[in-house]
py3Dmol code that shows the C-alpha trace and the ligand (Angstrom):
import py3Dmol

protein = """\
ATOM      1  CA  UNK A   1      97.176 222.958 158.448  1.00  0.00           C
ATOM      2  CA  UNK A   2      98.543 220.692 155.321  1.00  0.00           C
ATOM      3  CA  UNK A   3      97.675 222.642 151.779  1.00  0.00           C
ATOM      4  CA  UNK A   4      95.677 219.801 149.425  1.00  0.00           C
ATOM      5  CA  UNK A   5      97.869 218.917 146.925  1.00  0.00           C
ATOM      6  CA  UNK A   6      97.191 217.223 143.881  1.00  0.00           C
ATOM      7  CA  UNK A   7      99.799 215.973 141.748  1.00  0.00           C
ATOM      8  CA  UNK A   8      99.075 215.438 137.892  1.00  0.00           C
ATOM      9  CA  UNK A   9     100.825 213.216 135.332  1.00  0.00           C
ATOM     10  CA  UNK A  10     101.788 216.646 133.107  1.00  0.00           C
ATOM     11  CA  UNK A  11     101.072 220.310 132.699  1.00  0.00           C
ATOM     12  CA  UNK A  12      98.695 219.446 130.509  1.00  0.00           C
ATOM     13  CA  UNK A  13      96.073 217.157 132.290  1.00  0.00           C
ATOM     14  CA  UNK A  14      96.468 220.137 135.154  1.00  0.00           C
ATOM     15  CA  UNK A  15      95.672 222.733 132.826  1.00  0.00           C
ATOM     16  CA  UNK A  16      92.304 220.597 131.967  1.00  0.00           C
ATOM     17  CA  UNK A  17      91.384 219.812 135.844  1.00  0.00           C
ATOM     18  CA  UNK A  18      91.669 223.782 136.932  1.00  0.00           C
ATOM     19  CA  UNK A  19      90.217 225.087 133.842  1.00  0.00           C
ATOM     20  CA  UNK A  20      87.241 223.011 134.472  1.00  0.00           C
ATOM     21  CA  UNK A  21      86.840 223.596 137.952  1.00  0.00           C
ATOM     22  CA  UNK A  22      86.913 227.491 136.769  1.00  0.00           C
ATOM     23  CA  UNK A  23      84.205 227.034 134.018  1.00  0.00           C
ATOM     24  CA  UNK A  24      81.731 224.883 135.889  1.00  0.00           C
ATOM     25  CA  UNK A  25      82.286 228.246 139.071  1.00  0.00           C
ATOM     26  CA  UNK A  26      81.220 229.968 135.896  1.00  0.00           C
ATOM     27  CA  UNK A  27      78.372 228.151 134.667  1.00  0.00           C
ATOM     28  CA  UNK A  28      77.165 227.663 138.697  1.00  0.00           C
ATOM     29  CA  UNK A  29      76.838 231.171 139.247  1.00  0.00           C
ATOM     30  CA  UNK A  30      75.321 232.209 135.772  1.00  0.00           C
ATOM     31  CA  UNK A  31      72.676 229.242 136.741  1.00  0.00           C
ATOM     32  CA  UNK A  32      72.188 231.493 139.483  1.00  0.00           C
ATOM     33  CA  UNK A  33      72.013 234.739 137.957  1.00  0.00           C
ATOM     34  CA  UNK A  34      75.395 236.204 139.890  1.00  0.00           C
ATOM     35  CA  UNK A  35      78.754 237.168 138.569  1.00  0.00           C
ATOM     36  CA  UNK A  36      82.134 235.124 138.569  1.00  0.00           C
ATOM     37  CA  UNK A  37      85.079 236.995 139.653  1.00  0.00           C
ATOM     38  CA  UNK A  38      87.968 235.737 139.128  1.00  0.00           C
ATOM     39  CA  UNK A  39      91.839 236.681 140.111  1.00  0.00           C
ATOM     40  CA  UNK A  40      94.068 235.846 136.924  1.00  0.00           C
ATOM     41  CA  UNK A  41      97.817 235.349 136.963  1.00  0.00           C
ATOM     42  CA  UNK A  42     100.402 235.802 134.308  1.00  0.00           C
ATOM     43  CA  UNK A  43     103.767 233.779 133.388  1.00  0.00           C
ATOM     44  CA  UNK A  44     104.152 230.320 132.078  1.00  0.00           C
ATOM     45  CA  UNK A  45     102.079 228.129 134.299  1.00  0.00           C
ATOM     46  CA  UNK A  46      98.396 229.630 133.651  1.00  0.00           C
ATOM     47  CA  UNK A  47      98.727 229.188 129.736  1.00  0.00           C
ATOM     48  CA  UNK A  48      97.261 226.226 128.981  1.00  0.00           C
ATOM     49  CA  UNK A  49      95.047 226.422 131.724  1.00  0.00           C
ATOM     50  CA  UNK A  50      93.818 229.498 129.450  1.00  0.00           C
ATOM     51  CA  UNK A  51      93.861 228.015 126.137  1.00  0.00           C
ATOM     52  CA  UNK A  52      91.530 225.072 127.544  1.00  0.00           C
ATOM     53  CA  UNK A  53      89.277 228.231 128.840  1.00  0.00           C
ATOM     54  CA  UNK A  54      89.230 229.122 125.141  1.00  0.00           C
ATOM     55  CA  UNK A  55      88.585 225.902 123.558  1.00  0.00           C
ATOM     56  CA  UNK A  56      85.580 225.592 125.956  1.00  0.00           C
ATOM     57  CA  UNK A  57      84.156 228.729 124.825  1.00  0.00           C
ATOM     58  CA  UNK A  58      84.830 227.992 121.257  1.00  0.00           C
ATOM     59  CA  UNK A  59      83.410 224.108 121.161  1.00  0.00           C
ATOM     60  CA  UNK A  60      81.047 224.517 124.203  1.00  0.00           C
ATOM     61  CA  UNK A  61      79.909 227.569 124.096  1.00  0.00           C
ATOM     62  CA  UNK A  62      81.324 228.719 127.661  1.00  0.00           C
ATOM     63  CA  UNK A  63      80.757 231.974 128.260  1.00  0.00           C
ATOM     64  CA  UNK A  64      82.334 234.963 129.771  1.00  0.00           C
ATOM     65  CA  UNK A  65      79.674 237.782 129.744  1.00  0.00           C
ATOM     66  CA  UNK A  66      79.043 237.298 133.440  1.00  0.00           C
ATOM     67  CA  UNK A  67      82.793 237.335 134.268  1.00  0.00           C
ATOM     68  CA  UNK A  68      84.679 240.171 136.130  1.00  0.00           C
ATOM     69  CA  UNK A  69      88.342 239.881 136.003  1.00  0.00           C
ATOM     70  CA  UNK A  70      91.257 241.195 138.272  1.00  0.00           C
ATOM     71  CA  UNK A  71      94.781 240.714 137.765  1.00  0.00           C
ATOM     72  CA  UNK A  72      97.577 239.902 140.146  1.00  0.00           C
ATOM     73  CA  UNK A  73      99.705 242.419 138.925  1.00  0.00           C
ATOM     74  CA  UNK A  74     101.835 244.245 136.246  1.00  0.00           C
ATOM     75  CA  UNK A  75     105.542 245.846 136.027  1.00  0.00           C
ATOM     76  CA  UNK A  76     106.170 249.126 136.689  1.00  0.00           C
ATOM     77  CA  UNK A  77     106.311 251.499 135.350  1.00  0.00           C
ATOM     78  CA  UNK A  78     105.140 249.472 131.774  1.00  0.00           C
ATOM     79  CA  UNK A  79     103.395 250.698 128.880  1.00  0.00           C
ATOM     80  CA  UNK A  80     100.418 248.213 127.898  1.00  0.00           C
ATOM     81  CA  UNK A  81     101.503 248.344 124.503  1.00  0.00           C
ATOM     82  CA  UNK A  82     104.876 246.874 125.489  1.00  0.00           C
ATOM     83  CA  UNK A  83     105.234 243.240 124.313  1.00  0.00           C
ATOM     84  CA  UNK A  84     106.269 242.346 127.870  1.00  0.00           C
ATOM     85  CA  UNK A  85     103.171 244.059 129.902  1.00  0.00           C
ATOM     86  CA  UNK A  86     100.976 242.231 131.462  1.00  0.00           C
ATOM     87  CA  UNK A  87      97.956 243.615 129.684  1.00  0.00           C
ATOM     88  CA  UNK A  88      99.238 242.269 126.220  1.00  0.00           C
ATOM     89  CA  UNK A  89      99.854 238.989 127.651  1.00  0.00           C
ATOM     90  CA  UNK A  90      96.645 238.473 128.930  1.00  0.00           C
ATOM     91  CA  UNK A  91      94.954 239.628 125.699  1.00  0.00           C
ATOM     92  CA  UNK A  92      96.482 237.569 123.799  1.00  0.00           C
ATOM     93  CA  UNK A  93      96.793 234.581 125.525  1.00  0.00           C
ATOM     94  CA  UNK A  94      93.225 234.709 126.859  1.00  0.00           C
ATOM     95  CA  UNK A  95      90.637 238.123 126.576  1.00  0.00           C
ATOM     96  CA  UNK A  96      91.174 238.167 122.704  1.00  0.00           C
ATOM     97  CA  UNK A  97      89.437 234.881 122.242  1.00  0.00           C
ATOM     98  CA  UNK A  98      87.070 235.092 124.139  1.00  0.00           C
ATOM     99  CA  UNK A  99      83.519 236.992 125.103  1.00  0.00           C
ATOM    100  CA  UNK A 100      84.215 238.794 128.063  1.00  0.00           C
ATOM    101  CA  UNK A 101      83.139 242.555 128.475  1.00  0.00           C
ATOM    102  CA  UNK A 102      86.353 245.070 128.632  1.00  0.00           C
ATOM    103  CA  UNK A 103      84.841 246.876 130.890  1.00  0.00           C
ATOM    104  CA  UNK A 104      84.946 243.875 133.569  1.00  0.00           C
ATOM    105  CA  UNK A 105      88.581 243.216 132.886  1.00  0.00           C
ATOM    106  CA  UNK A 106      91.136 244.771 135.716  1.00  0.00           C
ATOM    107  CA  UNK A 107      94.623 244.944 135.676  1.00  0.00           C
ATOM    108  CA  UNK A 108      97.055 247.110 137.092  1.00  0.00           C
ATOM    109  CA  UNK A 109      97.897 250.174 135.268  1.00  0.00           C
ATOM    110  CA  UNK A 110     101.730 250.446 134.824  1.00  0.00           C
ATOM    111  CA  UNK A 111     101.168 253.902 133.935  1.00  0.00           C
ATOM    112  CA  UNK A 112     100.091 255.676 136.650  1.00  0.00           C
ATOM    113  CA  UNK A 113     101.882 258.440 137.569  1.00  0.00           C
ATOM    114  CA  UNK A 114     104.454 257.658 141.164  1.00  0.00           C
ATOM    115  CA  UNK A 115     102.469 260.438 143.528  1.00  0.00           C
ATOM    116  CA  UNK A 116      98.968 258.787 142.286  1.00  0.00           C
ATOM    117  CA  UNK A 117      99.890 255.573 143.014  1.00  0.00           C
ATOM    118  CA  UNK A 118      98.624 254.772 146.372  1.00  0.00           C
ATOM    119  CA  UNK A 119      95.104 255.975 145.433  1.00  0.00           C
ATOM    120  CA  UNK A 120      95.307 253.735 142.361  1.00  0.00           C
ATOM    121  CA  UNK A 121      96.204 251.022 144.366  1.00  0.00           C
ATOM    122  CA  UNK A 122      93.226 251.849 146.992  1.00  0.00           C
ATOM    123  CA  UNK A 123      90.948 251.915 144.584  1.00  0.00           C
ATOM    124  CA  UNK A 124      92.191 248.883 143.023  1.00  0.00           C
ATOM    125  CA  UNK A 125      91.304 246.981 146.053  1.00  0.00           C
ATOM    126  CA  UNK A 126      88.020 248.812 146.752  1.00  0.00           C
ATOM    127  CA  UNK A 127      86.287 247.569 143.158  1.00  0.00           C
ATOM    128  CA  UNK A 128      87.368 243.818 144.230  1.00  0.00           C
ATOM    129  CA  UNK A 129      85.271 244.561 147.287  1.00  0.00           C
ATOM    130  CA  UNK A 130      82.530 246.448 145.023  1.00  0.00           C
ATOM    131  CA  UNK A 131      81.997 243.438 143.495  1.00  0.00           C
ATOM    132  CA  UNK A 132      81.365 241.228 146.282  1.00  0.00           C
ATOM    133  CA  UNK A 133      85.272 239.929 146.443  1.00  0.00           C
ATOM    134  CA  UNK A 134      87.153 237.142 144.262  1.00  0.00           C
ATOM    135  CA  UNK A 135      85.520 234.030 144.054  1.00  0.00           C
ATOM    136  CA  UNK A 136      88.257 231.981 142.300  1.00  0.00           C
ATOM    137  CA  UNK A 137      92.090 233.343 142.545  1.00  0.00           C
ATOM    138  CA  UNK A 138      94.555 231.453 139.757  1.00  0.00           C
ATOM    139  CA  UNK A 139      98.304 231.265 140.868  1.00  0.00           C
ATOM    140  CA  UNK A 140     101.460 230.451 140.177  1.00  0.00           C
ATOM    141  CA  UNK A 141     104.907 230.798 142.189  1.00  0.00           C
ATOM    142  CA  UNK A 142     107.942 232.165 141.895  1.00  0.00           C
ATOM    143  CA  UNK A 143     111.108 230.528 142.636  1.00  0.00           C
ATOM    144  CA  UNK A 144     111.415 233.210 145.204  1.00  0.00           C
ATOM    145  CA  UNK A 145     108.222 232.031 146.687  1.00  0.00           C
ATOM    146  CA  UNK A 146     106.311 234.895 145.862  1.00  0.00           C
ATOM    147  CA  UNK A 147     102.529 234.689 144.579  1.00  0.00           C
ATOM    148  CA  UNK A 148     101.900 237.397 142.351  1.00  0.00           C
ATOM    149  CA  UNK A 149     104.572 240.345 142.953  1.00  0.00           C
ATOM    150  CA  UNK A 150     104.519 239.829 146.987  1.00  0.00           C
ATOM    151  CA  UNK A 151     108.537 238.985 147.527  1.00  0.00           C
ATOM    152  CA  UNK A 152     109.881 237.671 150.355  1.00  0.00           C
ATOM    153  CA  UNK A 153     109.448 240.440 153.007  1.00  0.00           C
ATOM    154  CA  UNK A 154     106.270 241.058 152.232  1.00  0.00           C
ATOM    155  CA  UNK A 155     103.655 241.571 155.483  1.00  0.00           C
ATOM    156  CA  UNK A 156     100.643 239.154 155.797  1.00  0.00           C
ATOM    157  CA  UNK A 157      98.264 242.018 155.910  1.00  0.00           C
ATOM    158  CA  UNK A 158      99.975 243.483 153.044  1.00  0.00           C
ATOM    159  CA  UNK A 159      97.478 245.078 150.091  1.00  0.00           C
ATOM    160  CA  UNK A 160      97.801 246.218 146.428  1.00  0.00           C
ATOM    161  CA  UNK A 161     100.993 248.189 146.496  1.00  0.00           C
ATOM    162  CA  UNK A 162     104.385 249.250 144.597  1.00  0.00           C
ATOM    163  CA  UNK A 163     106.784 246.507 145.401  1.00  0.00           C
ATOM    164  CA  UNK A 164     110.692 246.092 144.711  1.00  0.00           C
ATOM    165  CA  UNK A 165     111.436 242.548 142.553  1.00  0.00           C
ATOM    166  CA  UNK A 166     113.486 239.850 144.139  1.00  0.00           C
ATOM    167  CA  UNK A 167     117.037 239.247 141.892  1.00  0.00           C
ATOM    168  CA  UNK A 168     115.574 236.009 141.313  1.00  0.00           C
ATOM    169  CA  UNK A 169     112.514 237.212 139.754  1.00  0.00           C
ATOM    170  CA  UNK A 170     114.352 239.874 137.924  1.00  0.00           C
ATOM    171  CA  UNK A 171     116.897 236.781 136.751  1.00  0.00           C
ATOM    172  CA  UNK A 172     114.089 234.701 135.807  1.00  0.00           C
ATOM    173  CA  UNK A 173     112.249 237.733 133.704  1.00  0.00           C
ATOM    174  CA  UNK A 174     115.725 238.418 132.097  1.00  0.00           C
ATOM    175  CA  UNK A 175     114.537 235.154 129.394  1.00  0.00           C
ATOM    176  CA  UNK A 176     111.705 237.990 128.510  1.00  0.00           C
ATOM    177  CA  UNK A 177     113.055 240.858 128.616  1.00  0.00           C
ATOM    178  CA  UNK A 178     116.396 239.898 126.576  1.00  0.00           C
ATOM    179  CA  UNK A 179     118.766 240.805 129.579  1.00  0.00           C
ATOM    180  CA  UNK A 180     118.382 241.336 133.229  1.00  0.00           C
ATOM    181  CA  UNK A 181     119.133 245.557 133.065  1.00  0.00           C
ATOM    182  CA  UNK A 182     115.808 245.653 130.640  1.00  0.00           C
ATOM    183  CA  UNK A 183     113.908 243.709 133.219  1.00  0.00           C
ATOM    184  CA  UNK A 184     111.628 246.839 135.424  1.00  0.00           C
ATOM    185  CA  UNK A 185     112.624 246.464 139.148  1.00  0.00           C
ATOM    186  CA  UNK A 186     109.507 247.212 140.734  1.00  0.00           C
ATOM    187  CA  UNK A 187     105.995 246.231 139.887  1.00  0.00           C
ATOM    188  CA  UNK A 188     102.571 247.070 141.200  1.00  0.00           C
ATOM    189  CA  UNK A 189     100.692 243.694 142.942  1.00  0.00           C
ATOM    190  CA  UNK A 190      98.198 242.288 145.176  1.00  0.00           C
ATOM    191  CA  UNK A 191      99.231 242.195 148.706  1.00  0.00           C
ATOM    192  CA  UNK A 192      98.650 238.678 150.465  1.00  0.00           C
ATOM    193  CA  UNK A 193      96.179 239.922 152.255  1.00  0.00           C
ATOM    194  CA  UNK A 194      94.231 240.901 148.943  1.00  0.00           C
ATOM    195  CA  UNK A 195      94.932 237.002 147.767  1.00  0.00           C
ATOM    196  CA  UNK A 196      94.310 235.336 151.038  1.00  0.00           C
ATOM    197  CA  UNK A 197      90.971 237.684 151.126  1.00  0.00           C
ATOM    198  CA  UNK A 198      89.828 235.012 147.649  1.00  0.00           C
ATOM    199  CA  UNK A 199      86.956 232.646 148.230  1.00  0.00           C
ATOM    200  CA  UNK A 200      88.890 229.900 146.696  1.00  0.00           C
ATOM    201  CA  UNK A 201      92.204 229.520 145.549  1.00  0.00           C
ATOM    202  CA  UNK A 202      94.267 227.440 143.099  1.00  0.00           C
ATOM    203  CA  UNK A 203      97.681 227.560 142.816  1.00  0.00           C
ATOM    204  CA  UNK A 204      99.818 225.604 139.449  1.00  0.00           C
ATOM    205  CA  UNK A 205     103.340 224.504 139.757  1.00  0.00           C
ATOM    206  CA  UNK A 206     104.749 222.763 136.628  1.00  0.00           C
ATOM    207  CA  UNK A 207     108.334 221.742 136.300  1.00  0.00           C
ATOM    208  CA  UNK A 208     111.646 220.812 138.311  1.00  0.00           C
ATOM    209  CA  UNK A 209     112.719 224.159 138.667  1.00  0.00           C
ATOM    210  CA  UNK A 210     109.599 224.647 141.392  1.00  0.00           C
ATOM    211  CA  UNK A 211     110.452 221.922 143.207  1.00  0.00           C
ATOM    212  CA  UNK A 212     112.248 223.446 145.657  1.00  0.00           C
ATOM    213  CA  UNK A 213     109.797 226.388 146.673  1.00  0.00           C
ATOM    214  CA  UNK A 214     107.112 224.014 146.228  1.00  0.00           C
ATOM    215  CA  UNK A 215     108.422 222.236 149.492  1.00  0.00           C
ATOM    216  CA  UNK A 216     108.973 225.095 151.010  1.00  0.00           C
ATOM    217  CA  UNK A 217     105.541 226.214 150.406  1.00  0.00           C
ATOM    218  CA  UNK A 218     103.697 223.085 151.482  1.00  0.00           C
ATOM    219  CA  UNK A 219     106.074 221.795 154.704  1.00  0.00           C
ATOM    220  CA  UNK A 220     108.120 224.846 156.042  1.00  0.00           C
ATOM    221  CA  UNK A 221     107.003 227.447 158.227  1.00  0.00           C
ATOM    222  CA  UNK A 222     104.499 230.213 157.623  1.00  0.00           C
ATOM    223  CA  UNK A 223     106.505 232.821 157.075  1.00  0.00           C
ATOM    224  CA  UNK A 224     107.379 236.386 155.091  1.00  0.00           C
ATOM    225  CA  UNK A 225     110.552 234.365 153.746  1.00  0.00           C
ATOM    226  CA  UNK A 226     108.497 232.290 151.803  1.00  0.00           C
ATOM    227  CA  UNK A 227     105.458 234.367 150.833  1.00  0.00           C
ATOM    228  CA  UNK A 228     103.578 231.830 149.190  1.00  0.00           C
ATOM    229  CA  UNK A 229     103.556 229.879 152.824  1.00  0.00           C
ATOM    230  CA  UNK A 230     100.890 232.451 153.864  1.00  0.00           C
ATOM    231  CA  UNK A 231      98.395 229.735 151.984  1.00  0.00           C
ATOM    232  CA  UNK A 232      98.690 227.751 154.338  1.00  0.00           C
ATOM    233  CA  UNK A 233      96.220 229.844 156.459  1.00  0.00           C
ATOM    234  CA  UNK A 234      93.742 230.152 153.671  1.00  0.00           C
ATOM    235  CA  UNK A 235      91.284 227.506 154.379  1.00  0.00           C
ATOM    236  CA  UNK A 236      90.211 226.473 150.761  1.00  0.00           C
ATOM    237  CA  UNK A 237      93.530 226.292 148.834  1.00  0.00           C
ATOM    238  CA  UNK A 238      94.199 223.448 146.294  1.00  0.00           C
ATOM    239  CA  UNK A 239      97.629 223.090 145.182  1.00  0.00           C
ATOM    240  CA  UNK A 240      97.896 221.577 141.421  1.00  0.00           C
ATOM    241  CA  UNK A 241     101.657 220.559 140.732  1.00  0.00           C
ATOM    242  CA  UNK A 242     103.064 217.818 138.356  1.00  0.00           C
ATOM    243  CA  UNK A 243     105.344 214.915 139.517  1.00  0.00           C
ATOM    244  CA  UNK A 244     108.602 216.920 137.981  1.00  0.00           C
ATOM    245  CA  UNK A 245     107.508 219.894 140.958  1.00  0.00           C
ATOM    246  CA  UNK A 246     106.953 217.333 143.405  1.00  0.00           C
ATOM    247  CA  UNK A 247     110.724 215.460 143.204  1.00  0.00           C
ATOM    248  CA  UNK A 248     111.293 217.408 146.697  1.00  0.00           C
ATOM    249  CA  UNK A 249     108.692 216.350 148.543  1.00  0.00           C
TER     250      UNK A 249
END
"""
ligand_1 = """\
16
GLP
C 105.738 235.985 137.438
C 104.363 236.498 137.920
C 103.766 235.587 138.942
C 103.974 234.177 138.447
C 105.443 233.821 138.568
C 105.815 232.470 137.999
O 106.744 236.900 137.543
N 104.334 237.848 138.408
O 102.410 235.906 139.166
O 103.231 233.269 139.193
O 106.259 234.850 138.107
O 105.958 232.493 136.619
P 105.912 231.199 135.724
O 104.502 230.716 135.754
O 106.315 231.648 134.340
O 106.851 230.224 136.317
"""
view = py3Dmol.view(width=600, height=400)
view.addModel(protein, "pdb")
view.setStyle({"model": 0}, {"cartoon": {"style": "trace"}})
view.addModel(ligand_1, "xyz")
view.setStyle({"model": 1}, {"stick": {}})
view.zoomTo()
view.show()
């Protein structure tokens, strides 16, 4: 099965399209009375997509006191008070300027102790369930083809877990990190199975330098090479990428 793909004029109009598409999920289910989970991703691509979020809630009045939030993943081990950790990114770039609860914000602690992280990482996955599953999973790709920490080599049925980075991701983090020895070589993520287990997902790609794993995503094989390709089984995945990501297709 072919992934939907919709290709935007710029980073920019594709930040408006998905963050609307999240905000009227949000208004739906508040209509309703129910809670919005969402899955969040870090890095580049989901930026604007959350400063369009913001604006909303500042000039529209969206809001986020019925949202429960879960995060892809973090590095480990990383102190959330680190200006590289996931948690500060996703304060400031989004939870700081806005009205969500703390309490329904989730992301994985790169502080727990190595012999306590398996039960962490079960009980991670067992809140998702408590709260009915993720309605609307954000993500972006690596230029290993990983979705959130899951490198290539990671299992289909995989779950939240302690994973090894990919040289490539470790090269690419190096730009945050200062050099490549700072960057943390392992990291705690969702497993595909935990992303593929999402009501709905959305995946951004923005730039040349995804061109290449975009097409590998969207026309080669389903396989643990390419982890990303495991969307292809998913059966409500849209695929947002610019015309810079889509040069290889
Ligand atoms: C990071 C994150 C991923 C993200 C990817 C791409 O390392 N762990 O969840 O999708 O790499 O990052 P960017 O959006 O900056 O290209």
């Amino acid at each position: 099965e072919k992934i939907p793909l919709q290709i935007v004029a710029n980073k920019e109009e594709g930040a408006k399209i998905i963050a609307t598409l999240i905000s009227d999920l949000i208004k739906e289910k508040t209509a309703q009375g129910k809670k919005t989970v969402l899955g969040l991703a870090t890095g580049s691509s989901p930026i604007l997509i959350y400063k369009e979020l913001i604006r909303q809630h500042k000039e529209e009045g969206l809001s986020f006191k019925n949202v429960i939030t879960f995060n892809l993943d973090e590095y480990y081990p990383m102190h959330p008070e680190n200006k590289q950790s996931y948690v500060k990114f996703m304060w400031e770039n989004l939870f700081d300027h806005i009205d969500i609860e703390p309490q329904n914000v989730h992301i994985p602690d790169g502080t727990i102790e190595i012999d306590q992280i398996e039960p962490y990482c079960t009980q991670y996955e067992e809140k998702i369930k408590s709260v009915g599953g993720i309605d609307l999973q954000l993500l972006g790709i690596g230029r290993s083809g990983h979705i959130g920490f899951n490198e290539p080599g990671s299992a289909i049925n995989s779950t939240t877990r302690l994973v090894k980075l990919d040289p490539i991701t470790i090269a690419d983090a190096a730009k945050d990190f200062g050099n490549k020895e700072a960057v943390p070589t392992k990291a705690l993520t969702m497993g595909i199975n935990t992303i593929l287990s999402a009501k709905r997902i959305i995946l951004a790609a923005w730039g040349k330098n995804k061109s290449i794993i975009l097409k590998k995503m969207l026309e080669g094989p389903v396989s643990t090479k390419v982890p990303a390709s495991f969307l292809q089984l998913h059966t409500d995945v849209t695929v947002f990428a610019d015309k810079d990501a889509t040069d290889e297709l």
